[in-house]
py3Dmol code that shows the C-alpha trace and the ligand (Angstrom):
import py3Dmol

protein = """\
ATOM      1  CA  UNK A   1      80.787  39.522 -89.627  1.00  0.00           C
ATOM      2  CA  UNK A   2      79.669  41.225 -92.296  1.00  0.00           C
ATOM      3  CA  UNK A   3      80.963  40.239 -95.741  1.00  0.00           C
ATOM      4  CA  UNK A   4      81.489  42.652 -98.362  1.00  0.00           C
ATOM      5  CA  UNK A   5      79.505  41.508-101.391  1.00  0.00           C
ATOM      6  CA  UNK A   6      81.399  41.966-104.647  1.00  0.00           C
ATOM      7  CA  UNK A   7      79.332  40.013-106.923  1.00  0.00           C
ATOM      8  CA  UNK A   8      81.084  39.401-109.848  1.00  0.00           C
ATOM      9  CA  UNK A   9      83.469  42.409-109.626  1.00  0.00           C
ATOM     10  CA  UNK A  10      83.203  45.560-111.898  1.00  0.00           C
ATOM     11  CA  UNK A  11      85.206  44.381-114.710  1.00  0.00           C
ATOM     12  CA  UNK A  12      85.707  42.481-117.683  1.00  0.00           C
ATOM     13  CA  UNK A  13      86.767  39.636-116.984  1.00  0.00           C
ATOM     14  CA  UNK A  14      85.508  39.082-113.163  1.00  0.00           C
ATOM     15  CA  UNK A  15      88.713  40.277-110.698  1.00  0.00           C
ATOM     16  CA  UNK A  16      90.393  36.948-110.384  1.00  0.00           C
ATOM     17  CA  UNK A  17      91.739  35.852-106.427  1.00  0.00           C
ATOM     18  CA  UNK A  18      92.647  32.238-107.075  1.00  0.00           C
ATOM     19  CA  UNK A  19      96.522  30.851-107.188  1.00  0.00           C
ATOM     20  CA  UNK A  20      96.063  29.175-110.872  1.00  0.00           C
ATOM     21  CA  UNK A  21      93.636  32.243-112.040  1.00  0.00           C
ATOM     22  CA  UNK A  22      96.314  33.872-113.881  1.00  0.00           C
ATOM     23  CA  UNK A  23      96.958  30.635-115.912  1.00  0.00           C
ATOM     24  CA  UNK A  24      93.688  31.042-117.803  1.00  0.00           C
ATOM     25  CA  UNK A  25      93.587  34.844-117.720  1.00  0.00           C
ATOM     26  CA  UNK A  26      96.974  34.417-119.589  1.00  0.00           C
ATOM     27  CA  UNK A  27      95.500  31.661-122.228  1.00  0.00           C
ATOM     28  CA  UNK A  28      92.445  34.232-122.999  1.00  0.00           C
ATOM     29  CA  UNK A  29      94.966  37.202-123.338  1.00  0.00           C
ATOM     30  CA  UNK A  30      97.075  35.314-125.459  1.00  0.00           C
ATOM     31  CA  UNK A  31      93.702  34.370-127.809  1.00  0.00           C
ATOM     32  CA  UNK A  32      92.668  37.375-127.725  1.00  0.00           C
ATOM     33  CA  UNK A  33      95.649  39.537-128.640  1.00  0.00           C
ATOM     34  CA  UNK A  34      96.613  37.178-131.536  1.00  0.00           C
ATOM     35  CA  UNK A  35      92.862  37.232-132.740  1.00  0.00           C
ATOM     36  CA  UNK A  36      92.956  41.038-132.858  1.00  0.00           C
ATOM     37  CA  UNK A  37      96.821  40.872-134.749  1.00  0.00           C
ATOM     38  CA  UNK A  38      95.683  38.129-136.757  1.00  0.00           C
ATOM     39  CA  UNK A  39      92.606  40.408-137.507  1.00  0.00           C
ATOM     40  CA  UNK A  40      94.395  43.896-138.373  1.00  0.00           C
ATOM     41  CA  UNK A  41      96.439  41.942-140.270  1.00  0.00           C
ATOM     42  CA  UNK A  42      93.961  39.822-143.070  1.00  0.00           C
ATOM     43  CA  UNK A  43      91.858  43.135-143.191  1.00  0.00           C
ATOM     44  CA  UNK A  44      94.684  45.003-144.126  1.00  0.00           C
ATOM     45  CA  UNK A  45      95.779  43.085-146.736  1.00  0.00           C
ATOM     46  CA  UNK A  46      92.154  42.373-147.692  1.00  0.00           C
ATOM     47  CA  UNK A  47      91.752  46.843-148.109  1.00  0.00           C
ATOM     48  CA  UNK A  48      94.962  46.701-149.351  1.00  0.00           C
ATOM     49  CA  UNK A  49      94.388  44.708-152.770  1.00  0.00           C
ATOM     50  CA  UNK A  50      90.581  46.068-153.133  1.00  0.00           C
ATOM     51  CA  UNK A  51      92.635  49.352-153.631  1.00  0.00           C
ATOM     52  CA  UNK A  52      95.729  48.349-155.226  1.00  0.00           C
ATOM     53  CA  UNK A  53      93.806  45.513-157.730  1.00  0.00           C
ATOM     54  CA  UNK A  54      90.774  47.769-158.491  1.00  0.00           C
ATOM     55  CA  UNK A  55      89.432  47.967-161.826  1.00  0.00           C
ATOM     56  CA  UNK A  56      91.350  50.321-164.020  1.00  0.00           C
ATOM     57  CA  UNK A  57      90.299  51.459-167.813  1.00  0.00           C
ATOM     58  CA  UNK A  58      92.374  49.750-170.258  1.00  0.00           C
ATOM     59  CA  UNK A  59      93.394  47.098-167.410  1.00  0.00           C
ATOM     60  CA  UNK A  60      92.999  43.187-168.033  1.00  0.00           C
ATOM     61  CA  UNK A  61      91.842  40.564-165.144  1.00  0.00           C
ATOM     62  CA  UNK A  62      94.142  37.631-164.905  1.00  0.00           C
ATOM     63  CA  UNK A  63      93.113  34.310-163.883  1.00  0.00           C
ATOM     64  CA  UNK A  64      95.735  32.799-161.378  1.00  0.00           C
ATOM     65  CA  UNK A  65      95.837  28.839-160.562  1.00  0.00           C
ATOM     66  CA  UNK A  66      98.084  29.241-157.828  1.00  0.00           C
ATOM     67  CA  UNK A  67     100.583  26.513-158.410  1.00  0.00           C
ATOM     68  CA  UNK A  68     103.574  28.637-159.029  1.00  0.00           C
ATOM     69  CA  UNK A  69     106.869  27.674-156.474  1.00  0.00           C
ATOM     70  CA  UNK A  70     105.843  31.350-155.229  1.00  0.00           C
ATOM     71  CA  UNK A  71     102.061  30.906-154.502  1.00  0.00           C
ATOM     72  CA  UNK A  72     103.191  27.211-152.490  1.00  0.00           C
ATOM     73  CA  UNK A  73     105.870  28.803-150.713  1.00  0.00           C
ATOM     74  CA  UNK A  74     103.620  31.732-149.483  1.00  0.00           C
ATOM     75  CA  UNK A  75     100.917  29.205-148.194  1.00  0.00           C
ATOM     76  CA  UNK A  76     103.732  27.071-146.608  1.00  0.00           C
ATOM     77  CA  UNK A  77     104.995  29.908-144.707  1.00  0.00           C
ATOM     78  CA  UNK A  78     101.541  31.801-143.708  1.00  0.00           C
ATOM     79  CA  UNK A  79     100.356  28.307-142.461  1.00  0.00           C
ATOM     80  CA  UNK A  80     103.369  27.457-140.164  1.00  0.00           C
ATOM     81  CA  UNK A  81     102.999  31.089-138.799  1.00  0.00           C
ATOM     82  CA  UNK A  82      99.008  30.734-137.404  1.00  0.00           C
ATOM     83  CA  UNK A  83     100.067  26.390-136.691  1.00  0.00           C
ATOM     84  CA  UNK A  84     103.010  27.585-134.787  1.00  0.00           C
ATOM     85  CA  UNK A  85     102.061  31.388-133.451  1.00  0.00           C
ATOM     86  CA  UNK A  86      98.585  30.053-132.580  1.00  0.00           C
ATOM     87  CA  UNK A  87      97.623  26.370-132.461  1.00  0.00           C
ATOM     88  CA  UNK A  88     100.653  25.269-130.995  1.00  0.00           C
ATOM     89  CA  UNK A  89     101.649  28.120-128.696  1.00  0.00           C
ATOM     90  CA  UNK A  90      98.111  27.432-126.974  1.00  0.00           C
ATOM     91  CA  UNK A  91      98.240  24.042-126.897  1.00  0.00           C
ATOM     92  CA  UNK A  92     101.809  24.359-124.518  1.00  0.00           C
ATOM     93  CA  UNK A  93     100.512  27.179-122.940  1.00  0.00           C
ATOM     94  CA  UNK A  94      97.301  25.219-121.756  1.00  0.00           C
ATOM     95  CA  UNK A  95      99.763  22.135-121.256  1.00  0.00           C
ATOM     96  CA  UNK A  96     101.795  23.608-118.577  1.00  0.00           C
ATOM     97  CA  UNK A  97      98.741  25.464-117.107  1.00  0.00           C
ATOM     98  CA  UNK A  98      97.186  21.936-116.676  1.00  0.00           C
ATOM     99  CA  UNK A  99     100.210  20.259-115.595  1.00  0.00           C
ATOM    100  CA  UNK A 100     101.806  22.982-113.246  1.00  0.00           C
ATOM    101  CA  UNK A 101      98.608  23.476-111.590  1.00  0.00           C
ATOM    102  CA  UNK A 102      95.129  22.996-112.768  1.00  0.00           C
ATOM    103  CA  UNK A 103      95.342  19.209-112.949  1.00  0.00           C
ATOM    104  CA  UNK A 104      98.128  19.626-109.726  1.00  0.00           C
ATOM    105  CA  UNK A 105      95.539  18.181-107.309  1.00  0.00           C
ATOM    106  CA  UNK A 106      96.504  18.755-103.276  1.00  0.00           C
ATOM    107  CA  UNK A 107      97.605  15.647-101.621  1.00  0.00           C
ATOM    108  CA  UNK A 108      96.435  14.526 -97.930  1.00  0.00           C
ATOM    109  CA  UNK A 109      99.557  16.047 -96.885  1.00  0.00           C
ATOM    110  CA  UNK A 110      98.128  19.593 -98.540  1.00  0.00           C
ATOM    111  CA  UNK A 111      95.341  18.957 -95.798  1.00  0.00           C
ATOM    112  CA  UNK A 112      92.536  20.335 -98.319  1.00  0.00           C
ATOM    113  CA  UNK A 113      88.745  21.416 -97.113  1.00  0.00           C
ATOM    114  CA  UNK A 114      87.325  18.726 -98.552  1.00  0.00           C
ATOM    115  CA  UNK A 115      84.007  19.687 -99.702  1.00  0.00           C
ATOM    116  CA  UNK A 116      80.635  17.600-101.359  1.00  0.00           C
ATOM    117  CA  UNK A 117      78.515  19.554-103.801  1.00  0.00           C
ATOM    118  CA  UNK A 118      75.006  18.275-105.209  1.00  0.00           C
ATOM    119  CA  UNK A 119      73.651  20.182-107.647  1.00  0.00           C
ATOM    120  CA  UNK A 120      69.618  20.335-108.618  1.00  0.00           C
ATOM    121  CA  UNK A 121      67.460  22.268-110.061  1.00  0.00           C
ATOM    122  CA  UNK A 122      67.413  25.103-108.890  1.00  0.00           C
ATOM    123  CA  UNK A 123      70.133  24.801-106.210  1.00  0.00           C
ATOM    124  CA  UNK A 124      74.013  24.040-105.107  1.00  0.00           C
ATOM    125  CA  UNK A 125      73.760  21.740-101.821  1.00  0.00           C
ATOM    126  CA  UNK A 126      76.736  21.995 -99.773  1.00  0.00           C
ATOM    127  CA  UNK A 127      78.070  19.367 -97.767  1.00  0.00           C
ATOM    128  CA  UNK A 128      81.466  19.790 -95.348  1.00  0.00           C
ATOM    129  CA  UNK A 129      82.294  16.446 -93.122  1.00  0.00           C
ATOM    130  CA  UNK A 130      82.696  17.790 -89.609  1.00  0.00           C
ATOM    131  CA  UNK A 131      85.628  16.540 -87.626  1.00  0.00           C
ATOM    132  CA  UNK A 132      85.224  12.988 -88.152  1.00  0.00           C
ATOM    133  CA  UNK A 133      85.956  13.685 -91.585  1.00  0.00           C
ATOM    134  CA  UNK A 134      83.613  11.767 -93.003  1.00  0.00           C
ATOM    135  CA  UNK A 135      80.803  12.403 -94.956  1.00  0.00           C
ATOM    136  CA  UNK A 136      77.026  11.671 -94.283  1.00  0.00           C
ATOM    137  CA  UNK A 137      77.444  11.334 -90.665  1.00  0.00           C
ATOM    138  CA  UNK A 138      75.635  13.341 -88.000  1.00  0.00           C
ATOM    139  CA  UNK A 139      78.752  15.911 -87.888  1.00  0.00           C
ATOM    140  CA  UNK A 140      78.380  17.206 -90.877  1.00  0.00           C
ATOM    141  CA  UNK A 141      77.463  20.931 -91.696  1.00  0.00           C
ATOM    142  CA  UNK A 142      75.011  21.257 -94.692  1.00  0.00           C
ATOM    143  CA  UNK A 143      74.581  24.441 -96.347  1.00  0.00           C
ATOM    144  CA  UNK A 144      72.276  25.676 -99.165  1.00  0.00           C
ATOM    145  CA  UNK A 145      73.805  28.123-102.138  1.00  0.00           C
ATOM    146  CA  UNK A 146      76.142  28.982 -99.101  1.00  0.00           C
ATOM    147  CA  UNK A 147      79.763  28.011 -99.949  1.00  0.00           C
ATOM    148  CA  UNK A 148      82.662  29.203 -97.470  1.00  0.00           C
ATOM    149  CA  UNK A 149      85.670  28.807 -97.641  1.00  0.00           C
ATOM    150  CA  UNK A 150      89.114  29.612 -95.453  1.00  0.00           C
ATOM    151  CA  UNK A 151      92.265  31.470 -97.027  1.00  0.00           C
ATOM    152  CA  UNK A 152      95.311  29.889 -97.829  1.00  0.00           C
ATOM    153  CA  UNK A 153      94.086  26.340 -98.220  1.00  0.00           C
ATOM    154  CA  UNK A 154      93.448  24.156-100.724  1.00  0.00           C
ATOM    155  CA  UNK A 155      89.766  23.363-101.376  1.00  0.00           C
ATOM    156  CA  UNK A 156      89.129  20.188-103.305  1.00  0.00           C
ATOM    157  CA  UNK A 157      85.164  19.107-104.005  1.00  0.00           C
ATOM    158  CA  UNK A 158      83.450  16.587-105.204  1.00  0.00           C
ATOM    159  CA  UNK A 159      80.196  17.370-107.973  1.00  0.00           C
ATOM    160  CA  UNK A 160      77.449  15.737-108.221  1.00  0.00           C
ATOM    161  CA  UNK A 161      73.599  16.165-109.926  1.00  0.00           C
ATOM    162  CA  UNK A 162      70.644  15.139-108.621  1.00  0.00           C
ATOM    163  CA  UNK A 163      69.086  15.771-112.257  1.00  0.00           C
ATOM    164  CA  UNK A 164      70.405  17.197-115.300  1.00  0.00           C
ATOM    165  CA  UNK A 165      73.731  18.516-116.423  1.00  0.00           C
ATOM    166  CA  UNK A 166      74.743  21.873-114.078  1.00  0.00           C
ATOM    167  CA  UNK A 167      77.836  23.598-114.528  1.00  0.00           C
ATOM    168  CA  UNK A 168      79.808  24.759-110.939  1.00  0.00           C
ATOM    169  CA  UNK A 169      81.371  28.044-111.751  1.00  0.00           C
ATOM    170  CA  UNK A 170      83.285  30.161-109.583  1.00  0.00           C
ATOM    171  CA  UNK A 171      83.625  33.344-112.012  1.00  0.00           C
ATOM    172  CA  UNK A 172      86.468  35.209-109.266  1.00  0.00           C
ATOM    173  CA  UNK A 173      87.894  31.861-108.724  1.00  0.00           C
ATOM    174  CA  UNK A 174      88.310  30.454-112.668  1.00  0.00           C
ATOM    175  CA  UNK A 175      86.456  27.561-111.388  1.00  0.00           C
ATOM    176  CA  UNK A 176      84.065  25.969-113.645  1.00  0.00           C
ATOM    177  CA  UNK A 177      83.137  22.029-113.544  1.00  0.00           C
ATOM    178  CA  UNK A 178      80.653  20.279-114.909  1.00  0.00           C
ATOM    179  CA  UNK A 179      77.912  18.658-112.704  1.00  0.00           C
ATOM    180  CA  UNK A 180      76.855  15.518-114.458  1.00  0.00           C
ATOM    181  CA  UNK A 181      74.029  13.120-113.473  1.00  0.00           C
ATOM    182  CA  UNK A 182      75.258   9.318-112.634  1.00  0.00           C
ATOM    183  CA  UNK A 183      79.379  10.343-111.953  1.00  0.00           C
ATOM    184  CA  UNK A 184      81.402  12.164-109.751  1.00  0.00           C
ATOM    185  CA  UNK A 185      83.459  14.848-110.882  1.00  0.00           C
ATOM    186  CA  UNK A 186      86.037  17.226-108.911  1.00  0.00           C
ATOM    187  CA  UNK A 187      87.887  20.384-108.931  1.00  0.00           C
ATOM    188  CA  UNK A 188      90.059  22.145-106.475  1.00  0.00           C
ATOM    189  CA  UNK A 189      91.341  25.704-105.891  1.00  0.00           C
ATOM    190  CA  UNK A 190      92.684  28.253-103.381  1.00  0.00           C
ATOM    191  CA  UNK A 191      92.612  31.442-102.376  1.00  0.00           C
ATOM    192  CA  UNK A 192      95.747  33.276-101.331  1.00  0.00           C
ATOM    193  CA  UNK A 193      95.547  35.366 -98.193  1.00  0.00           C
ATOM    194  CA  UNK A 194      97.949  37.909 -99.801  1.00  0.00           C
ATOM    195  CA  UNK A 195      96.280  38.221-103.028  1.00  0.00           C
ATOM    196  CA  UNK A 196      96.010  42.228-104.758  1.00  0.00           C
ATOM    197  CA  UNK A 197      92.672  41.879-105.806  1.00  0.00           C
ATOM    198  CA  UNK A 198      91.479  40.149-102.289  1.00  0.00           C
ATOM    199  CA  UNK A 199      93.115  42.616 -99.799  1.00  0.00           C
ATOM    200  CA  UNK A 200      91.459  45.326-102.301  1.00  0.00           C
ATOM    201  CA  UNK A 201      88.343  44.159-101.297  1.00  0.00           C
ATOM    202  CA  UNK A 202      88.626  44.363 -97.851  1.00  0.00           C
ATOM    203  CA  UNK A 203      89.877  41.160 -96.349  1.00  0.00           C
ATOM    204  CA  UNK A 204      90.874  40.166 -93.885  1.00  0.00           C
ATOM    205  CA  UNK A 205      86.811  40.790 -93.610  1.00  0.00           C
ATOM    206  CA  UNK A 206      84.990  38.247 -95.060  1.00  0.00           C
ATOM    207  CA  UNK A 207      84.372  38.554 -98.749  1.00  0.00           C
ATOM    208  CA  UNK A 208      81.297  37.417-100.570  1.00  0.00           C
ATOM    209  CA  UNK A 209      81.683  36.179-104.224  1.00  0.00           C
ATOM    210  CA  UNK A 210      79.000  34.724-106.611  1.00  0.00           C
ATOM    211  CA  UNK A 211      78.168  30.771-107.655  1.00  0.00           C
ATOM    212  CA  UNK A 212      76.464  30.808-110.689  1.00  0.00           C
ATOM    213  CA  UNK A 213      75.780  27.572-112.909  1.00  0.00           C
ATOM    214  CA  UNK A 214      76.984  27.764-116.549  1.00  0.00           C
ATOM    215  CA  UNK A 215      74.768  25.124-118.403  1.00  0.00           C
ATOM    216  CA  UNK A 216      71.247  25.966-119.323  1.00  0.00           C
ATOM    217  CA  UNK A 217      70.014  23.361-116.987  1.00  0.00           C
ATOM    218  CA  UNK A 218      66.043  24.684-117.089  1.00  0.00           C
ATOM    219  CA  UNK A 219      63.719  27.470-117.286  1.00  0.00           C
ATOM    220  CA  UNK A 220      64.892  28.566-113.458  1.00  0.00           C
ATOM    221  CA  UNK A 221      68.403  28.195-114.874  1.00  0.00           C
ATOM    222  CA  UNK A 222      69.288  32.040-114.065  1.00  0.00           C
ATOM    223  CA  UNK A 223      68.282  31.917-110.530  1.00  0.00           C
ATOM    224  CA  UNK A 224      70.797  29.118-110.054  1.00  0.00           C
ATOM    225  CA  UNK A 225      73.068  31.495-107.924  1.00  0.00           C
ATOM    226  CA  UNK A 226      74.945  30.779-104.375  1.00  0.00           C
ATOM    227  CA  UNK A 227      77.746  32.792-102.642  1.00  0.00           C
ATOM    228  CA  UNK A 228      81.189  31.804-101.542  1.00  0.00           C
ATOM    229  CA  UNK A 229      82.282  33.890 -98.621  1.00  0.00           C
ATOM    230  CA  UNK A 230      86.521  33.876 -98.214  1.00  0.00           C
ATOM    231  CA  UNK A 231      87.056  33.629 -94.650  1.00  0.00           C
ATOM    232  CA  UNK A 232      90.145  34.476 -92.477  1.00  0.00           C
ATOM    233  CA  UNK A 233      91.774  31.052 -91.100  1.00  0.00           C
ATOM    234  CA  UNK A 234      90.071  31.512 -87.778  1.00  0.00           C
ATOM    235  CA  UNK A 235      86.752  32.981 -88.446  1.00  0.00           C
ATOM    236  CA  UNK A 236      86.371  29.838 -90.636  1.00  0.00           C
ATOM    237  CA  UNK A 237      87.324  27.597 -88.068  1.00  0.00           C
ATOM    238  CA  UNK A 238      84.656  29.203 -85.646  1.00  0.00           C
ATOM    239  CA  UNK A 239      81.895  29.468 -88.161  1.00  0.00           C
ATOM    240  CA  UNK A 240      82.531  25.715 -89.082  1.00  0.00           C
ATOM    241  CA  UNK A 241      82.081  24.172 -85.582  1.00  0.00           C
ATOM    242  CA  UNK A 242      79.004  26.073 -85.089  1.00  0.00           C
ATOM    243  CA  UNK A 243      77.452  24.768 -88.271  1.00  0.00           C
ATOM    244  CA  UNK A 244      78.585  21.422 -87.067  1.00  0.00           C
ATOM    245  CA  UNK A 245      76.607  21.884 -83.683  1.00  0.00           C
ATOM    246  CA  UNK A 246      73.478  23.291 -85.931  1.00  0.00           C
ATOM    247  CA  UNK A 247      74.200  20.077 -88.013  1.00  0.00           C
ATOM    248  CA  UNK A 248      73.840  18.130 -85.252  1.00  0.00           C
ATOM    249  CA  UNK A 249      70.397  19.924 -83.634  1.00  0.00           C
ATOM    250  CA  UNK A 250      68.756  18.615 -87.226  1.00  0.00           C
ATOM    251  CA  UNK A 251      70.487  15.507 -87.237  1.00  0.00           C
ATOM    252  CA  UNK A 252      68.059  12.556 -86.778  1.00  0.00           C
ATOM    253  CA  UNK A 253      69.300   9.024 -87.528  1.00  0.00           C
ATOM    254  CA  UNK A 254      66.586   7.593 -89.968  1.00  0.00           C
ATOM    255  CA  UNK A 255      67.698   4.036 -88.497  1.00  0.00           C
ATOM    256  CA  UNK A 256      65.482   4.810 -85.245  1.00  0.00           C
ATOM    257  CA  UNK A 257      62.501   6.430 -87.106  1.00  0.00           C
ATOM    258  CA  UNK A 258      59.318   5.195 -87.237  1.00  0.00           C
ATOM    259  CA  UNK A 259      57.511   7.115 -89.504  1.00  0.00           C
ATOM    260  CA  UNK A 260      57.944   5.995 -93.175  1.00  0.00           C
ATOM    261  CA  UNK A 261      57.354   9.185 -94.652  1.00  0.00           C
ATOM    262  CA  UNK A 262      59.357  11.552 -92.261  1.00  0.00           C
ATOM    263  CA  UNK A 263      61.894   8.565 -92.478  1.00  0.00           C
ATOM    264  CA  UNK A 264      62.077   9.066 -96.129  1.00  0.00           C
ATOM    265  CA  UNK A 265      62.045  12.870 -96.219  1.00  0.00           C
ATOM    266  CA  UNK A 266      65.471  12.221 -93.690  1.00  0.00           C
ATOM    267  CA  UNK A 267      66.930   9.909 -95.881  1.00  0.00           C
ATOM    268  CA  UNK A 268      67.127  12.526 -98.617  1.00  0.00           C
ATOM    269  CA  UNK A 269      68.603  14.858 -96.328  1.00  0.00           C
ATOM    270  CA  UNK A 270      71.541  12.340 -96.423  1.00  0.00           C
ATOM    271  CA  UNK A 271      72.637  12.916 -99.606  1.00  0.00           C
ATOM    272  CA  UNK A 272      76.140  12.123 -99.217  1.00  0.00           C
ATOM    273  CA  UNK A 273      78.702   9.898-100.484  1.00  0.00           C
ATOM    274  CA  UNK A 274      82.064   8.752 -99.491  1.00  0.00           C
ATOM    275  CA  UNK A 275      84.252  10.972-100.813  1.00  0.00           C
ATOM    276  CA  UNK A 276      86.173  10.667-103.917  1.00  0.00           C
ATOM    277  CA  UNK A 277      89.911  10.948-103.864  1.00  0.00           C
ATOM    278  CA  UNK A 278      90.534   8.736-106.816  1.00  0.00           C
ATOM    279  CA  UNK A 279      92.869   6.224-104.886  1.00  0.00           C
ATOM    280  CA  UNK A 280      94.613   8.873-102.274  1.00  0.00           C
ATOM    281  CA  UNK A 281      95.656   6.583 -98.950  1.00  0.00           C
ATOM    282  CA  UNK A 282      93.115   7.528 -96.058  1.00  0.00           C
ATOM    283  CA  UNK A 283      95.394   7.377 -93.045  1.00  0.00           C
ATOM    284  CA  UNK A 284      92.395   8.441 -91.180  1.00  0.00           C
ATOM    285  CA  UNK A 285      90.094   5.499 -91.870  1.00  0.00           C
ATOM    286  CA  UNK A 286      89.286   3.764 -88.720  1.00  0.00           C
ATOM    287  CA  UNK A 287      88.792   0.558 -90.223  1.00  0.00           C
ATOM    288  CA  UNK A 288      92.203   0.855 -92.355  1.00  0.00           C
ATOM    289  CA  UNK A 289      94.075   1.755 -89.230  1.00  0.00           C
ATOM    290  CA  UNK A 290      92.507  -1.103 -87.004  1.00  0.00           C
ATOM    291  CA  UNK A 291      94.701  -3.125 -89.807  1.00  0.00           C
ATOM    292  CA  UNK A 292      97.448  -1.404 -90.092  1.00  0.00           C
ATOM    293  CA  UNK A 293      96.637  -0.765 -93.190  1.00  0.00           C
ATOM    294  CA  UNK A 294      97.866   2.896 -94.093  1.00  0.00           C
ATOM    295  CA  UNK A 295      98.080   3.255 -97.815  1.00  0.00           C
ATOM    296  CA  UNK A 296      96.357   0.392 -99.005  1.00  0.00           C
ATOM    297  CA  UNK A 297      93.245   0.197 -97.043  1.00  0.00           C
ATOM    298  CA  UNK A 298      91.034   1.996 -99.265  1.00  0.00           C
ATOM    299  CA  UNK A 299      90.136  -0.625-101.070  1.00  0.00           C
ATOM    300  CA  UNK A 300      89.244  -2.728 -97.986  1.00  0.00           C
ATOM    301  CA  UNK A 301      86.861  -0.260 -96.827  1.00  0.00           C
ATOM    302  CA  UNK A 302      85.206  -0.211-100.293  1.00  0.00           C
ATOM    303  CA  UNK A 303      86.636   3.307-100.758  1.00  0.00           C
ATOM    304  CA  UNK A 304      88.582   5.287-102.980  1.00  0.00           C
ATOM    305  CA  UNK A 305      87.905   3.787-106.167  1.00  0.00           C
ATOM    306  CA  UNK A 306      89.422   5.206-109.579  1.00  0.00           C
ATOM    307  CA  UNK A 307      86.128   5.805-111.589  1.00  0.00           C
ATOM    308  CA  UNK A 308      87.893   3.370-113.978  1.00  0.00           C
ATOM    309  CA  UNK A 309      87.470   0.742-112.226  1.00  0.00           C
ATOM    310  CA  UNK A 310      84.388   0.293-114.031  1.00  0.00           C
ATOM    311  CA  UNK A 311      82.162  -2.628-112.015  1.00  0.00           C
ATOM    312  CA  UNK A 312      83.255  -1.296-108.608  1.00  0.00           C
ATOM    313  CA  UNK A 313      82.600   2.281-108.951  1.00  0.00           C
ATOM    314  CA  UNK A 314      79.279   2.086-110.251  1.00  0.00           C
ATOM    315  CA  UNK A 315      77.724   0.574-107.040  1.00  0.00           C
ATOM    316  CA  UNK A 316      78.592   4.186-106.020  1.00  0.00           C
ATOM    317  CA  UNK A 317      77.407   5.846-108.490  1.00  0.00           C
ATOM    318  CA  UNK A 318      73.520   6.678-109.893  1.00  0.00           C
ATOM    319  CA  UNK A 319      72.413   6.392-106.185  1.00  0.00           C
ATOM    320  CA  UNK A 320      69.956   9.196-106.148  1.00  0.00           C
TER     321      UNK A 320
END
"""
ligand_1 = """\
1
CU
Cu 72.086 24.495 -113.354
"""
view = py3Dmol.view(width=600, height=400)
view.addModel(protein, "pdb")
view.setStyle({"model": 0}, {"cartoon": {"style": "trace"}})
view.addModel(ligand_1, "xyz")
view.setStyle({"model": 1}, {"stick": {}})
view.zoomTo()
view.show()
C-alpha cells in the first residue's frame, strides 16, 4: 500500500472529502461573495459622489445634519439590508449547518471509530481501543502523527493536551477542534467512499492527507504536522489488527514491573482515558451488562459523565 500523498491539495481552499465539508465551504462562499458585493457597492458610491460632489467654481458646500424623514429612512433601509442580507442570513445558514450535521454527533448505533487524541508539543498521539473497545488496555494500537481512518464511517475523537492550547485541524476534512489542557473536547466526521474529490485522487488506494495544528502552541509550532491516510473498509480492518498485535508486542503491564523508573516511563505510555461519549448508553460495558444494566449503567461504572456534571467529571480530568 502505497498512499498517494496530496498534502493539502492544489487549491484554494484545500479540496474538501468530508460529508458536512460543503456546509462550511457554503458559509465562506456566502461571506465572501457578499463581502465583494457589499464592497463594489460602497466604493462605487464612494467614486461616485467624489465625482459628482467635487468642488466646482462658483459652487457652495452645504452642511447636512441628517435628520430629515429622507436621511432616517435611507439609514433604516441600508441597515435592514446588511442585518438581514448578512448578519442574519449567516447566522441560519451556520444554524442549520450546526444542527443538520456538524453538532449531529453518530450514535452507538452509527458504530463510529472511536478514536483518543493527545496533543503535545510537538506531536498528535493517537490512540484506537482494539477490540475490547476500551481504551488504555493492552489491545490498543498507538500511533504517532499517524491518523487512519476507514471510508464510509463515522469517526468521532476525543482531544486532549498534555500542555498548552493545540488546535486539531483536518484542512481536507473541515475539521478543526481545539485541544485544551485540563478538558476533553470532541469532534467527529466522515469520509464518503463515493466522494468527487476522493475518487480523483485515486482511491480506492489509500490517500494521505495532512494534520496540522492551528494555534501557535510554541516555537516548534510549524512542525506540528501528522497524516491521515483514508483507507478502503478492508485494508483498514487489516492494518488495524496488525497494529493491535504490534500494540500488544510493546505492551507491558506496569502493575508487574519492578523497576521504578522503567515503571514510570510505561505509565506515560498509558495515556488514556475512558472515553467520552457525554452520557451515550455503553451496551458493551461488561460491568453494565453483568447488571443488566443497558442504558443506565454508565454511571455505575463511573463512566460517561456530561462534563457538566461538574464534581464528577473533574476526577477525570487534569490527570496528566
Ligand atoms: Cu500545537
Amino acid at each position: 500500500m502505497n498512499p498517494e500523498e496530496r498534502g493539502f491539495g492544489s487549491g484554494v481552499p484545500a479540496l474538501d472529502v468530508s460529508e458536512h465539508g460543503h456546509h462550511i465551504d457554503g458559509l465562506t462562499n456566502y461571506i465572501n461573495i457578499a463581502n465583494v458585493i457589499f464592497f463594489t457597492l460602497v466604493v462605487a458610491i464612494l467614486v461616485w459622489a467624489c465625482v459628482a460632489y467635487r468642488a466646482r467654481r462658483g459652487a457652495r458646500a452645504q452642511y447636512v445634519h441628517g435628520t430629515s424623514k429622507r436621511d432616517f429612512l435611507m439609514a433604516a433601509v441600508l441597515g435592514a439590508v446588511v442585518f438581514l442580507g448578512l448578519d442574519l442570513a449567516i447566522v441560519f445558514q451556520g444554524s442549520r449547518a450546526l444542527e443538520e450535521s456538524i453538532w449531529r454527533y453518530p450514535t452507538r448505533a452509527d458504530n463510529p471509530l472511536q478514536i483518543e487524541i493527545l496533543a503535545q508539543q510537538w506531536a498528535w498521539n493517537i490512540r484506537y481501543p482494539g477490540p475490547d473497545g476500551r481504551f488504555n488496555t493492552a489491545d490498543d494500537a498507538v500511533t504517532l502523527n499517524d491518523l487512519r481512518i476507514p471510508v464510509d464511517r463515522p469517526v468521532l475523537f476525543n482531544l486532549r493536551s498534555r500542555d498548552v492550547i493545540h488546535s486539531f485541524n483536518l484542512p481536507n476534512f473541515r475539521v478543526k477542534v481545539d485541544a485544551v489542557p485540563g478538558i476533553t473536547t470532541r469532534g467527529w466526521f466522515r469520509v464518503p467512499s463515493n466522494d468527487p474529490d476522493l475518487l480523483g485522487m485515486g482511491f480506492p488506494r489509500p490517500v494521505r492527507f495532512n494534520i496540522a495544528c492551528a494555534q501557535m502552541c510554541g516555537w516548534a509550532h510549524y512542525a506540528m504536522s501528522g497524516y491521515v491516510t483514508v483507507y478502503k473498509t478492508d485494508e483498514f480492518e487489516r492494518w488495524y489488527a496488525q497494529a493491535v498485535i504490534d500494540g500488544r508486542l510493546r505492551y507491558t503491564d506496569p502493575r508487574t514491573m519492578e523497576d521504578a523508573d522503567l515503571r514510570r516511563r510505561e505509565e506515560e505510555q498509558h495515556w488514556g482515558w475512558d472515553f467520552q461519549d457525554w452520557g451515550e448508553p455503553r451496551p458493551s460495558e461488561p460491568a453494565a451488562q453483568a447488571r443488566g444494566e443497558g442504558a443506565h449503567g454508565g454511571d455505575a461504572a463511573g463512566e460517561n459523565e456530561r462534563p457538566s456534571e461538574g464534581a464528577a467529571a473533574a476526577g477525570h480530568e487534569g490527570g496528566e
